[in-house]
Structures are given as C-alpha cells and as structure tokens.
DSSP file (Angstrom, degrees, kcal/mol; ACC not computed):
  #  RESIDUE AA STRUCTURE BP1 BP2  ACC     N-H-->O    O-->H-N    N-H-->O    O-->H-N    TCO  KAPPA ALPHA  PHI   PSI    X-CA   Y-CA   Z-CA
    1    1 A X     >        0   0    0      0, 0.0     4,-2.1     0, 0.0     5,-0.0   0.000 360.0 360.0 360.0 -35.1  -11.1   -3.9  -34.0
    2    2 A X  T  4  +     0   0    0      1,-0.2     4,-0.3     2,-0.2     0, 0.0   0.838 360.0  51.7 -89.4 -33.6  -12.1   -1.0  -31.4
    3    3 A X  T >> S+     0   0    0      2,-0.2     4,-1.0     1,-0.1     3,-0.7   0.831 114.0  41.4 -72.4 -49.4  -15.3   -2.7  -30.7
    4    4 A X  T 34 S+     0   0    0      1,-0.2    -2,-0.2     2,-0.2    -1,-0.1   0.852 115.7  53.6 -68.0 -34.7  -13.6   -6.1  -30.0
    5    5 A X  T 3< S+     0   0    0     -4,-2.1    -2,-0.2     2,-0.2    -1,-0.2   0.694 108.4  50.1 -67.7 -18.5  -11.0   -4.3  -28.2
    6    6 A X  T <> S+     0   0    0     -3,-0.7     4,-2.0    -4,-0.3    -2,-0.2   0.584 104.7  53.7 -78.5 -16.6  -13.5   -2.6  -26.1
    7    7 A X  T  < S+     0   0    0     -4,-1.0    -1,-0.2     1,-0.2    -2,-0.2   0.179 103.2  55.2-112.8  45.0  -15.1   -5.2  -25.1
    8    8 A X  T  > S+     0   0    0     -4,-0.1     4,-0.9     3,-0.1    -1,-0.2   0.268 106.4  54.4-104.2 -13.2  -12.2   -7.0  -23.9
    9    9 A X  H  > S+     0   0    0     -4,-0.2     4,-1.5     2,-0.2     3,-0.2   0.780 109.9  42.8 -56.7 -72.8  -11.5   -4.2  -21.8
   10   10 A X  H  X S+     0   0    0     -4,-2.0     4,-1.9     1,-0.3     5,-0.2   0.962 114.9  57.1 -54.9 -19.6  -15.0   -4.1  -20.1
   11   11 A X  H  4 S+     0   0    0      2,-0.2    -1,-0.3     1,-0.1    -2,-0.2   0.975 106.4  45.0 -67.3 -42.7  -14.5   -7.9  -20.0
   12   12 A X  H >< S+     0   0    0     -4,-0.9     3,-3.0     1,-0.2     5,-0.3   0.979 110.1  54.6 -69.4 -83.4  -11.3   -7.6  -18.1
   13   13 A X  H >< S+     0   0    0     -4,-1.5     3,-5.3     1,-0.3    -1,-0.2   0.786 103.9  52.5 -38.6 -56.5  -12.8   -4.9  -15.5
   14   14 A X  T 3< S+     0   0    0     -4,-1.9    -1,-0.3     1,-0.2    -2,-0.2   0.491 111.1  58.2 -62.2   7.0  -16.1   -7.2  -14.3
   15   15 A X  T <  S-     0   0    0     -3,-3.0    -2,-0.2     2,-0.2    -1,-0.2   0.475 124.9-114.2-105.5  -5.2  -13.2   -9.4  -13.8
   16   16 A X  S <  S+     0   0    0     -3,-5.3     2,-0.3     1,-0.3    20,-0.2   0.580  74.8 122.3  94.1  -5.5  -11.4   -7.1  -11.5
   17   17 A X        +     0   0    0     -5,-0.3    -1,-0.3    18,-0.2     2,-0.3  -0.865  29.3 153.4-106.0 141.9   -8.2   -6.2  -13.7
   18   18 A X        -     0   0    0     -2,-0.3    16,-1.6    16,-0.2     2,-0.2  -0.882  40.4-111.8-151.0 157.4   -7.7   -2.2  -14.3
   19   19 A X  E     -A   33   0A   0     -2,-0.3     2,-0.2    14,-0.2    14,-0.2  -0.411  27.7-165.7 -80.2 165.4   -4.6   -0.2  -15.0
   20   20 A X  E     -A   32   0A   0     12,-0.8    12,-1.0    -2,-0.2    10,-0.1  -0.769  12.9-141.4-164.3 106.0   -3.3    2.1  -12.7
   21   21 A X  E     -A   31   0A   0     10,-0.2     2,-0.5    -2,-0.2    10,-0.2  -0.509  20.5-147.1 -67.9 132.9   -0.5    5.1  -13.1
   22   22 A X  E     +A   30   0A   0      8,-2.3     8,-1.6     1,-0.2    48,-0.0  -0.982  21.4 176.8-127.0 134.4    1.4    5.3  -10.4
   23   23 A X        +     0   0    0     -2,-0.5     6,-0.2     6,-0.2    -1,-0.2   0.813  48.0  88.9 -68.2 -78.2    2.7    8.9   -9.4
   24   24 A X    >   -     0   0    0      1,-0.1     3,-0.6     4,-0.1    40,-0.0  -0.044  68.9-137.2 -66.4 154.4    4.6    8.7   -6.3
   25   25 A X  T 3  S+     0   0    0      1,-0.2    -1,-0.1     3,-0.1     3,-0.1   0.346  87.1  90.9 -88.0  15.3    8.1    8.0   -6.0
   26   26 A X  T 3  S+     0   0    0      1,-0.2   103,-0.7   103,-0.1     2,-0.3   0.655 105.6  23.1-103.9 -17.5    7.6    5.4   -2.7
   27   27 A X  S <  S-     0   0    0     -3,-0.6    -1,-0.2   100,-0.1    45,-0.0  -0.996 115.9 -76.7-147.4 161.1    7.4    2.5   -5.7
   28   28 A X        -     0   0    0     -2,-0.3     2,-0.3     1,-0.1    -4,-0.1  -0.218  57.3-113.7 -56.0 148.1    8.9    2.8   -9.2
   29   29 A X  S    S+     0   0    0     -6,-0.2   128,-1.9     2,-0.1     2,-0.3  -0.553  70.5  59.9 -43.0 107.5    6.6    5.2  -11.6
   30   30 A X  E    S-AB  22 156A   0     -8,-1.6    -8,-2.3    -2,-0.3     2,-0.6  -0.975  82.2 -25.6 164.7-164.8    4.8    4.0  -14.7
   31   31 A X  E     -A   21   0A   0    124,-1.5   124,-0.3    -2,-0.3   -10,-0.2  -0.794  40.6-171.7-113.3 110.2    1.9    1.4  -15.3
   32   32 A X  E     -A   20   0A   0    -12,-1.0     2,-1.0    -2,-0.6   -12,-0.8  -0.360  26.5-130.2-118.5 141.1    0.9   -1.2  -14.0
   33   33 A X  E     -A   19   0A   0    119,-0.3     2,-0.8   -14,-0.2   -14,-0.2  -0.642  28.9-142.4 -80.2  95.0   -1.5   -3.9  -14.8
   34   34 A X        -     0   0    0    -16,-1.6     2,-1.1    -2,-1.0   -16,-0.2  -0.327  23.0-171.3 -53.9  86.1   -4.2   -4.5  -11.3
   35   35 A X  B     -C  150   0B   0    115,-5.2   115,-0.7    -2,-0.8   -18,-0.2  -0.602  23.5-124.9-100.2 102.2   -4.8   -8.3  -11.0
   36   36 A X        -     0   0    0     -2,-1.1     2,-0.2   -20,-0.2   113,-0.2   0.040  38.2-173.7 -36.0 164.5   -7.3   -9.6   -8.7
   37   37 A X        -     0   0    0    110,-0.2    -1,-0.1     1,-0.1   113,-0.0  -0.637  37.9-170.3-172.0 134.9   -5.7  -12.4   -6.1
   38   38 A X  S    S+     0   0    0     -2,-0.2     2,-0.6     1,-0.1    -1,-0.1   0.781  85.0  65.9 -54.4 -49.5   -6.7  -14.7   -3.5
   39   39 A X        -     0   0    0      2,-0.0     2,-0.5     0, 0.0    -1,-0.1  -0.807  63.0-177.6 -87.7  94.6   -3.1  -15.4   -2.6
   40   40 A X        -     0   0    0     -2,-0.6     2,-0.2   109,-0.0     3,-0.1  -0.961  16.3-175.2-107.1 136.8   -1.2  -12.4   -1.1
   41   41 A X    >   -     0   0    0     -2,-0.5     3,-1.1     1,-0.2    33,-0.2  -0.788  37.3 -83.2-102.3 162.2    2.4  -13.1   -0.3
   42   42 A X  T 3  S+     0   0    0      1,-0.2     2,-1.2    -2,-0.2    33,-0.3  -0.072 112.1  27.5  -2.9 119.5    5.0  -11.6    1.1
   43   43 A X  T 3  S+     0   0    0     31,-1.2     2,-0.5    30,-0.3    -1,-0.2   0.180  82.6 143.7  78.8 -25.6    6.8   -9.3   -1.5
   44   44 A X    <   -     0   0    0     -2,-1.2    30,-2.3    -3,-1.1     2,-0.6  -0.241  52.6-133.9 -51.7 119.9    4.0   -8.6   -3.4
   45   45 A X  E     +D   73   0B   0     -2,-0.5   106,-3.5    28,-0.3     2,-0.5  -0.417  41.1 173.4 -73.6 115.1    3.4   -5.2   -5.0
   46   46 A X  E     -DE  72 150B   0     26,-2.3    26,-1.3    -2,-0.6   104,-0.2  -0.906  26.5-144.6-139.8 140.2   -0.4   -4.4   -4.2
   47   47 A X  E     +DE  71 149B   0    102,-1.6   102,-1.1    -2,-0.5   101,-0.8  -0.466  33.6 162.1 -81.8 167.0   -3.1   -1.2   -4.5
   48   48 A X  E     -DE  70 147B   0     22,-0.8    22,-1.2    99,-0.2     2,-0.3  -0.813  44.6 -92.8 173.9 154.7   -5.2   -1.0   -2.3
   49   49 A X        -     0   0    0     97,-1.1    20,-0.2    -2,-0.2     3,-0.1  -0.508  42.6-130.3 -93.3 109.4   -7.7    1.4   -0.5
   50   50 A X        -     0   0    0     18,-0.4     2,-0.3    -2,-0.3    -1,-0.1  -0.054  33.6 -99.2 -47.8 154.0   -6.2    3.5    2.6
   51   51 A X     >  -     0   0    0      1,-0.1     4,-4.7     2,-0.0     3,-0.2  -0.605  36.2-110.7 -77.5 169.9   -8.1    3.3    5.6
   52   52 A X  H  > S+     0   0    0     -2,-0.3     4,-3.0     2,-0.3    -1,-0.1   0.903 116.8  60.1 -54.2 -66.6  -10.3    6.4    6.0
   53   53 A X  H  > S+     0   0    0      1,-0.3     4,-1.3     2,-0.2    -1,-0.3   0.815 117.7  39.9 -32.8 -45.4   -8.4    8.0    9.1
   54   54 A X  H  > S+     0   0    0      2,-0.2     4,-1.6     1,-0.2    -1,-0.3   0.945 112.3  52.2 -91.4 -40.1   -5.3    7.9    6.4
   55   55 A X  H  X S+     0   0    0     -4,-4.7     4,-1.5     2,-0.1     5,-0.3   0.915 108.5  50.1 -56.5 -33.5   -7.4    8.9    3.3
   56   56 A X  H  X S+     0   0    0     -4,-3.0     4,-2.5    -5,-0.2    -2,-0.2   0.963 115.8  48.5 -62.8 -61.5   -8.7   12.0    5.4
   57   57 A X  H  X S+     0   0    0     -4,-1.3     4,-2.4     2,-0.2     5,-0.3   0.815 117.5  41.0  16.5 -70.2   -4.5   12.8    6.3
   58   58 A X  H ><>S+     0   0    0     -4,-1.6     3,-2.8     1,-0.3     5,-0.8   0.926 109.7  48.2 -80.7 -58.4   -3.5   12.5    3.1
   59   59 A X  H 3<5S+     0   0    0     -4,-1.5     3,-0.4     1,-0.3    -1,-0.3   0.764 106.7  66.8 -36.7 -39.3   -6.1   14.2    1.0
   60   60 A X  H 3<5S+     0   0    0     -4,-2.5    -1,-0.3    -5,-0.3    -2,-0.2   0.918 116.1  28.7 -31.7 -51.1   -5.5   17.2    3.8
   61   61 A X  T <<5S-     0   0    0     -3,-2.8    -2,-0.2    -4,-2.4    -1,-0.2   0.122 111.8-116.5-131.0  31.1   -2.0   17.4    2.3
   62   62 A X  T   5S+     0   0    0     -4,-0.5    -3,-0.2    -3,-0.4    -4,-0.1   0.900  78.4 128.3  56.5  49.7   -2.8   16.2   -1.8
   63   63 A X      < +     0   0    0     -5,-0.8     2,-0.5     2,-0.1    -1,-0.1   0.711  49.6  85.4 -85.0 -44.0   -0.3   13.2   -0.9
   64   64 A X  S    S-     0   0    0     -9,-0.2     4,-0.1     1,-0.1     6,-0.1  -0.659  87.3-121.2 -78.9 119.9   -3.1   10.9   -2.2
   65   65 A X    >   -     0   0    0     -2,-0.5     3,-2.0     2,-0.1    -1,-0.1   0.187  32.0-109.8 -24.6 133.4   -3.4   10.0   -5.8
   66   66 A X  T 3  S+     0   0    0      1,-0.3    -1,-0.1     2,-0.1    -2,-0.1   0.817 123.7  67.1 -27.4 -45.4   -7.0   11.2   -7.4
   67   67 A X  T 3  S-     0   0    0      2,-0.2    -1,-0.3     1,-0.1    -2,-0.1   0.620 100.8-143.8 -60.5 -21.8   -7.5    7.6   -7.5
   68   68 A X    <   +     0   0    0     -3,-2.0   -18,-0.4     1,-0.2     2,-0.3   0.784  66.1 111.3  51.1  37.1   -7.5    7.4   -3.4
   69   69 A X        -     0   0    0    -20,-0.2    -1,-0.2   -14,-0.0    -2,-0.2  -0.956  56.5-149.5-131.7 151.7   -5.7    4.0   -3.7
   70   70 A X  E     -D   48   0B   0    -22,-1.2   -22,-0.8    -2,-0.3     2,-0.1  -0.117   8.2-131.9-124.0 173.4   -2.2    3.5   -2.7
   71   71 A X  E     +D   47   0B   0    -24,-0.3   -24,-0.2    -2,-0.1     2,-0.1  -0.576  35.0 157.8-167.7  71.0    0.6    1.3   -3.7
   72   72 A X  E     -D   46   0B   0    -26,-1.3   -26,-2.3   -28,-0.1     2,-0.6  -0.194  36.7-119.7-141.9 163.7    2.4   -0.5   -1.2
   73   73 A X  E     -DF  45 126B   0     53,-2.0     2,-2.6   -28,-0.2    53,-0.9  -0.797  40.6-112.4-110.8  96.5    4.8   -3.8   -0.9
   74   74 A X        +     0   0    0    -30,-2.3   -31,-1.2    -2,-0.6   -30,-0.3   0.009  40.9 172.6 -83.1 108.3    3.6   -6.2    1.2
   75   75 A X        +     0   0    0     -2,-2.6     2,-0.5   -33,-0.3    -1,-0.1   0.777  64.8  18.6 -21.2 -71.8    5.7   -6.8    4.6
   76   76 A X        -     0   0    0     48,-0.4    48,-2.3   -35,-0.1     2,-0.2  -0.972  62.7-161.5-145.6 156.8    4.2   -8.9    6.8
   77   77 A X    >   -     0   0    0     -2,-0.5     3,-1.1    46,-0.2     2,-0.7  -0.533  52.8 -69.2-125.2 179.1    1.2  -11.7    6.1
   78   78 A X  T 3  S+     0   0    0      1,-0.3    41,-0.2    -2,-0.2    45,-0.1  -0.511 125.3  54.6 -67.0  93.2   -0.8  -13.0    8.8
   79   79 A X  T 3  S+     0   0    0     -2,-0.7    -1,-0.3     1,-0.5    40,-0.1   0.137  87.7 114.4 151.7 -25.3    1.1  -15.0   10.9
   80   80 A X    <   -     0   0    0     -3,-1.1    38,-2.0    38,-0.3    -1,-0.5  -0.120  65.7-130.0 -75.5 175.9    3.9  -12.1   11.5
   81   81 A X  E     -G  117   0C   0     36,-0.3     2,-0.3    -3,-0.1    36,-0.2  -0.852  31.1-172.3-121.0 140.9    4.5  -10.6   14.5
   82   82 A X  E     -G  116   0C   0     34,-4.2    34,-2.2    -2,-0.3     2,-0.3  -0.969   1.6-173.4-142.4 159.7    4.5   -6.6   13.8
   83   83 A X  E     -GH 115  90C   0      7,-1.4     7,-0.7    -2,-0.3     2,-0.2  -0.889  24.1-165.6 176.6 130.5    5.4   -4.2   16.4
   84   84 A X  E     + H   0  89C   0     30,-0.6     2,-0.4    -2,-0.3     5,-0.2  -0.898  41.0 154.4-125.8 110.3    5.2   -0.2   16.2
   85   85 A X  E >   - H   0  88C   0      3,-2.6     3,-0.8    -2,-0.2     2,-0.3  -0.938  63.6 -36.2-144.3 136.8    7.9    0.6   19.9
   86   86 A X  T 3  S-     0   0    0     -2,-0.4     0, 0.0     1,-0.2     0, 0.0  -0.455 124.8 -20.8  62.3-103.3    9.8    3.6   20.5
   87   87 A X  T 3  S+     0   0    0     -2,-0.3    12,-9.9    11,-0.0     2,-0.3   0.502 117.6  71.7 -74.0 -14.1   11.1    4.8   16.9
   88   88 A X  E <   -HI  85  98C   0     -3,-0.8    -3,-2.6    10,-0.3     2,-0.4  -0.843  68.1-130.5-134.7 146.1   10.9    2.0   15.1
   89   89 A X  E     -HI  84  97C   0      8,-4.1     7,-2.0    -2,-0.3     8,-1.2  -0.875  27.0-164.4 -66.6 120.6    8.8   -0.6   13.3
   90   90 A X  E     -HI  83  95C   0     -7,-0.7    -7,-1.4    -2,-0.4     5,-0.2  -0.884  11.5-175.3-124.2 148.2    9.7   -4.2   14.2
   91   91 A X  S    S-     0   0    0      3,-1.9     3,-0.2    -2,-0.2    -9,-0.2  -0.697  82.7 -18.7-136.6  86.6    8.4   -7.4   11.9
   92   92 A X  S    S-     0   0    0      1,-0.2    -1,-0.1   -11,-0.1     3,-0.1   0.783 132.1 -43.6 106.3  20.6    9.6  -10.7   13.8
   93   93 A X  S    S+     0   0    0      1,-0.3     2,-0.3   -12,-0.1    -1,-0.2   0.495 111.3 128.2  91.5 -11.1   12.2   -9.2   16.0
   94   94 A X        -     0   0    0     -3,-0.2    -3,-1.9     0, 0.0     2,-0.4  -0.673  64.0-135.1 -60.2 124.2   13.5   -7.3   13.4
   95   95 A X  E     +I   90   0C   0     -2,-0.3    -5,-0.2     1,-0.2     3,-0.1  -0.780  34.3 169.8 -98.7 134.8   14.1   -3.7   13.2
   96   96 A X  E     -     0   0C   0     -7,-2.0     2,-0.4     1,-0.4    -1,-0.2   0.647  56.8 -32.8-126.8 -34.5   12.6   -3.0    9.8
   97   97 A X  E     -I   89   0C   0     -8,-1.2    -8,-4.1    40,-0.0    -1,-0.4  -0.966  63.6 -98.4-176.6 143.1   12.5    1.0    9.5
   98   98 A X  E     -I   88   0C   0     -2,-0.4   -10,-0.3   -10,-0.2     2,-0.2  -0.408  25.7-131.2 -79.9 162.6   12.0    4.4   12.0
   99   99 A X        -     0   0    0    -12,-9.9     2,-0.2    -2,-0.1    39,-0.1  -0.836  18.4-144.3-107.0 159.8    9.0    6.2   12.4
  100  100 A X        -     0   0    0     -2,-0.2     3,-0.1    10,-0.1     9,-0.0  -0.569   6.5-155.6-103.5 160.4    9.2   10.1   12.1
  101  101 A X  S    S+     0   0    0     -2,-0.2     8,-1.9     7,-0.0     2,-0.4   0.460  80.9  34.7 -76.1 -22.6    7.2   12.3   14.2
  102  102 A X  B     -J  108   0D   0      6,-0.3     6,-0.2     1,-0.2     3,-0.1  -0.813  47.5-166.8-119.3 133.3    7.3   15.1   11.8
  103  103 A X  S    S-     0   0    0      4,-1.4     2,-0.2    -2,-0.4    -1,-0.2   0.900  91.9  -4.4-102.6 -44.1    7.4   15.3    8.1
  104  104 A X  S >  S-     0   0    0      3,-0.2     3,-0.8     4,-0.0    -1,-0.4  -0.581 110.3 -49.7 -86.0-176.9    8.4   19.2    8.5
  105  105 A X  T 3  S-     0   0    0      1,-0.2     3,-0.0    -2,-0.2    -1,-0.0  -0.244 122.1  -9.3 -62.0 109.0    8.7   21.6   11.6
  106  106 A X  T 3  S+     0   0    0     -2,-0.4    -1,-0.2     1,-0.1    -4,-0.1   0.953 106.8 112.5  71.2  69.8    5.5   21.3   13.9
  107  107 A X    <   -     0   0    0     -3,-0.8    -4,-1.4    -6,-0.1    -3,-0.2  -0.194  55.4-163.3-153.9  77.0    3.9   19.4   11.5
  108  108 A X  B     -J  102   0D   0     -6,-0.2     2,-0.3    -5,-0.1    -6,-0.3   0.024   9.9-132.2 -60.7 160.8    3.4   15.7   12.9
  109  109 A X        -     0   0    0     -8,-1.9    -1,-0.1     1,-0.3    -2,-0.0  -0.530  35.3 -98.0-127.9 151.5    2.5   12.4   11.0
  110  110 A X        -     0   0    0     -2,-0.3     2,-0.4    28,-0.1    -1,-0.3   0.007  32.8-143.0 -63.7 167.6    0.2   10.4   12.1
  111  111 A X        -     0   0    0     27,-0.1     2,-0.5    -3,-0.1    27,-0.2  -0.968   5.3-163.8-135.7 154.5    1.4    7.1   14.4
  112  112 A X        -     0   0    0     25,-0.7     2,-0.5    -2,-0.4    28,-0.1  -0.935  17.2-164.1-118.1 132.4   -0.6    3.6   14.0
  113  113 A X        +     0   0    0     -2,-0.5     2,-0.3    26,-0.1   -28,-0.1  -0.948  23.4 153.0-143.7 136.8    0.6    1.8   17.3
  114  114 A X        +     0   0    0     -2,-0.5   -30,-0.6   -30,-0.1     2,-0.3  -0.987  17.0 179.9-159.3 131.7   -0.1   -1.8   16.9
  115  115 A X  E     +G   83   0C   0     -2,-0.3     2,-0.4   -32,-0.2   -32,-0.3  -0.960  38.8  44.0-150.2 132.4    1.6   -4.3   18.5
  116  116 A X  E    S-G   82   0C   0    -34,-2.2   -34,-4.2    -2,-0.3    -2,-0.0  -0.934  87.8 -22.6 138.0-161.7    1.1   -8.3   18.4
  117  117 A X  E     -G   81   0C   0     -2,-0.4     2,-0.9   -36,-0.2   -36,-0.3  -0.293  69.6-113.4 -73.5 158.5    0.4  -11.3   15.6
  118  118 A X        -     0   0    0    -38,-2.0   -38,-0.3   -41,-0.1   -39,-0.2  -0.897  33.5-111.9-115.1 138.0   -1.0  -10.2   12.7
  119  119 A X    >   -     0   0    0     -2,-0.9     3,-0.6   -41,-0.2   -39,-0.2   0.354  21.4-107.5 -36.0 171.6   -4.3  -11.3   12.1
  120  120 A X  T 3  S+     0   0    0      1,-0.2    -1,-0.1   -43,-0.1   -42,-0.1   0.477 121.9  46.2 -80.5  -2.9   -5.7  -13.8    9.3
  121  121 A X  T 3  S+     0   0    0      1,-0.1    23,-1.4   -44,-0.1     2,-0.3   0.228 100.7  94.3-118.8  18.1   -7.2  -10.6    7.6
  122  122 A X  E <   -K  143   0E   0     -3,-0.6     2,-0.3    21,-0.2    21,-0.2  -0.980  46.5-177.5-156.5 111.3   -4.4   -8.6    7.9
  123  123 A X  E     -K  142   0E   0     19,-3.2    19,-2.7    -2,-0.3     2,-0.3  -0.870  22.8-141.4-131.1 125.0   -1.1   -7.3    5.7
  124  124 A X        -     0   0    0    -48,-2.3   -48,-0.4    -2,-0.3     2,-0.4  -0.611  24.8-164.1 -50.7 127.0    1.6   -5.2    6.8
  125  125 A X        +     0   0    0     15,-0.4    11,-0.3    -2,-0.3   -51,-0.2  -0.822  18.7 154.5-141.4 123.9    2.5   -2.8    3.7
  126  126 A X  B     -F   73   0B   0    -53,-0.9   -53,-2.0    -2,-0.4     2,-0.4  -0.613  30.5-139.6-127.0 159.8    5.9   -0.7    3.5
  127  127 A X        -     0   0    0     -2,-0.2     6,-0.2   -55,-0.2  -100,-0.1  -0.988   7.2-165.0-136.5 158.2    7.9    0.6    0.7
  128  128 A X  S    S+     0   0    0     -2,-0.4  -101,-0.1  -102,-0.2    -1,-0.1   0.676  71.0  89.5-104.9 -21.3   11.5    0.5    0.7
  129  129 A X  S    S+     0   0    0   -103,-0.7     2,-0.3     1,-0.2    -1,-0.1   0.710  92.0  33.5 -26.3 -67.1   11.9    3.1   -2.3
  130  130 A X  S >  S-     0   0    0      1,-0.2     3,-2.1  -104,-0.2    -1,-0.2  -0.966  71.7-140.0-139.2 114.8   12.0    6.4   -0.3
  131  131 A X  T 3  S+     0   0    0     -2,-0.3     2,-0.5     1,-0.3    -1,-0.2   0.958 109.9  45.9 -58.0 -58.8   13.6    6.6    3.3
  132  132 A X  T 3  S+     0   0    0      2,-0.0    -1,-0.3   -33,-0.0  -106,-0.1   0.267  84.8 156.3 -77.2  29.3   10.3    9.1    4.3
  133  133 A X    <   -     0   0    0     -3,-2.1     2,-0.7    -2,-0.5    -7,-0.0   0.052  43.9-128.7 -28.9 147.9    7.7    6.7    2.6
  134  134 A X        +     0   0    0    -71,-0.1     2,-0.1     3,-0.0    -1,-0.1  -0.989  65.4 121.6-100.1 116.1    3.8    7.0    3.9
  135  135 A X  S    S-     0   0    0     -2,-0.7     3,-0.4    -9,-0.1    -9,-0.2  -0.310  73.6 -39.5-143.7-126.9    3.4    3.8    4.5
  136  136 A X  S  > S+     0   0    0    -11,-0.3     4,-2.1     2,-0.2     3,-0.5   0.756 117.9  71.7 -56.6 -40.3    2.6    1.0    7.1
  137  137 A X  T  4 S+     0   0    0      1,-0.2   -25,-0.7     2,-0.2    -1,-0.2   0.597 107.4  25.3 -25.3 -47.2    4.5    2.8    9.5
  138  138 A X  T  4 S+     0   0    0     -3,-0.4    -1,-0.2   -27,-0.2    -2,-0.2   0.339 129.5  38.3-133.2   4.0    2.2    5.7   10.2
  139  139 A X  T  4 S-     0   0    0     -3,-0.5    -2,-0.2     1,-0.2    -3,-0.2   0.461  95.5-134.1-123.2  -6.4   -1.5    4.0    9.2
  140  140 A X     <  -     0   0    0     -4,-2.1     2,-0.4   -28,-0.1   -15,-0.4  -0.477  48.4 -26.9  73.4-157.4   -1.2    0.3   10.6
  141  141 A X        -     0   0    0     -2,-0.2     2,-0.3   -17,-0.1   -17,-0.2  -0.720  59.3-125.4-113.6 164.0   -2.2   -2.6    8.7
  142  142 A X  E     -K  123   0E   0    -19,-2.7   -19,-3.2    -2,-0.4   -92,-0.1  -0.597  23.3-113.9-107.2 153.2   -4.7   -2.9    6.2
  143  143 A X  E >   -K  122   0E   0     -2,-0.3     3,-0.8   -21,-0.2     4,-0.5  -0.257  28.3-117.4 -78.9 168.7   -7.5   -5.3    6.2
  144  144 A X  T 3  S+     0   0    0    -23,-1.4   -22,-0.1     1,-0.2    -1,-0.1   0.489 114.6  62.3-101.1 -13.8   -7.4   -8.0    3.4
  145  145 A X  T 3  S+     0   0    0    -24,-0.3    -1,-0.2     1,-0.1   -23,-0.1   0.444  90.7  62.4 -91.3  -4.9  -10.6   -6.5    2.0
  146  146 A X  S <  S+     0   0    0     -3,-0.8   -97,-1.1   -98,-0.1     2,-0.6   0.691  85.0  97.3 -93.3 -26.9   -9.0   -3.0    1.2
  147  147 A X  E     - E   0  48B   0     -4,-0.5   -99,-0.2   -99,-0.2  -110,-0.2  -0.448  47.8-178.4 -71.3 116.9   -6.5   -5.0   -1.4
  148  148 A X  E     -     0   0B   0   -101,-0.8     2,-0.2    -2,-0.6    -1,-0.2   0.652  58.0 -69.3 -81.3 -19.1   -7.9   -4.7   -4.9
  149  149 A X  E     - E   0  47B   0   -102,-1.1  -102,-1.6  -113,-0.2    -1,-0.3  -0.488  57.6 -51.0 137.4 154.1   -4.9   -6.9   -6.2
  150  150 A X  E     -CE  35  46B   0   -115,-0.7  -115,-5.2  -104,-0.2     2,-0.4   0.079  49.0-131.9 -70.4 145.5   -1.5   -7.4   -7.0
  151  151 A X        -     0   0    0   -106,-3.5  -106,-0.2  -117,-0.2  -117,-0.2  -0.792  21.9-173.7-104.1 140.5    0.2   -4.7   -9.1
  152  152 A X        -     0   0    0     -2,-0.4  -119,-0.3  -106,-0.0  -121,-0.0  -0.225  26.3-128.1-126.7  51.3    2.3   -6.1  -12.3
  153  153 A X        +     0   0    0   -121,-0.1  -121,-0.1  -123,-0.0     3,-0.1   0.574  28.5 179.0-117.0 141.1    4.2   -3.3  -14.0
  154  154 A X  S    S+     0   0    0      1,-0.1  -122,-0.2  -123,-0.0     2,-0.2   0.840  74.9   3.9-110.8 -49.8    3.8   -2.9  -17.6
  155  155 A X        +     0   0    0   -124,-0.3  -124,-1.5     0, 0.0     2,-0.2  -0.677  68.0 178.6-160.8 142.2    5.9   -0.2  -17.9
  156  156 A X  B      B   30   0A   0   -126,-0.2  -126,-0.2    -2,-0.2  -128,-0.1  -0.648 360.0 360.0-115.1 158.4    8.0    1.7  -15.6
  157  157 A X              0   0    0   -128,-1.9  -127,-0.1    -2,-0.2    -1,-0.1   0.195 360.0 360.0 -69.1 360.0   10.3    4.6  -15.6
C-alpha cells in the first residue's frame, strides 16, 4: 500500500500537483491541493512565485513562507485595466483597495506603480482577507509564468 501510494504521489508531482500549507492570515489557513491550469480566471485562488524585488522585501522581514511562494486571489486577467494613482488601486474604474506607505513608523512598503491594460501575460493578485494584505498593491502584477496553479483547499481552519 505505501509503495503504490508513493508512487502516486511522485506521479502526481511530474504532473505538477503538490500540497501546500498556507501560514498567513491574507487567505484562510490550512491545506490546499496545487493544480496545474491553463485557464486562470478571475476569482481564482493561486500560488505562485513573487517577483524577486518582492521576494528580497519579504524575506528582509520573514513575511515570506520557507516555501518563497505566495498565495493570492486573482483580481484582474488580461484584458483589465489596473491602475496604482494617489492612494488607491483602481481595476476598471473601480476603486478596489488603498495603498499604505508604511507598515509601521518610518518603515515604508514598497509601491508597484503600474498603470494601463493588463497584458495577455499578466494577473493582478489581491487578497481581501486582511485590510494590510502584501499583495498586488505593493509588487505589481505577476507574469503568467510565475503561477504554479490554482489552489483547492483540502482543509482549512
């Protein structure tokens, strides 16, 4: 049984599915099943690989999981209009969430300023969870090549 079960495991992984604990409070806690996909919508829960500029950040201040992959909703698909002006994010004309400068006193957040369509290679990703989320907000959008796959929760807290 542990030898057929193992190798249904490895089979699953050269296929692109792994599990993944997720930690942070910016989407619910627990574990979730990592399923490649061709087709990212809208509303989809997906990991995916910060860009670097935001993996050095975050690893600066142990914000990023061990894993270095993230955990994100995705916002706007290619086709969107996304907007980072004055305080706020905007996705279509829509005022979708403020940007901080600070997460504490003197101690500033990064800004992605990006303004325009979004590309065919290219997902907005927010979480709605936690008002001070790290999210799209303060890295920009992530390339379609950084998404390892839609997140499925197996079980959460």
């Amino acid at each position: 049984f542990i030898f057929v079960l193992a190798l249904a495991v490895l089979l699953l992984k050269r296929q692109g599915y792994f599990l993944v604990y997720q930690v942070t409070p910016s989407v619910p806690k627990g574990f979730y099943l990592i399923v490649p996909t061709k087709n990212i919508k809208r509303g989809d829960l997906v990991v995916f690989r910060p860009p670097i500029v935001t993996t050095n950040f975050l690893e600066e201040k142990k914000w990023l999981p061990q894993s270095g992959l993230m955990m994100k909703y995705v916002f706007g698909v290619p086709g969107d209009t996304a907007c980072t002006k004055g305080d706020a994010l905007w996705l279509n004309g829509e005022k979708i969430t403020p940007i901080e400068n600070f997460y504490a006193p003197g101690k500033s957040l990064p800004r992605a300023n990006f303004c325009g369509r979004i590309t065919a290679t290219h997902y907005l990703l927010l979480s709605t969870l936690k008002a001070r989320s790290f999210h799209g907000r303060y890295f920009g959008l992530v390339d379609r090549q950084a998404i390892l796959g839609r997140a499925v929760p197996i079980w959460i807290k």
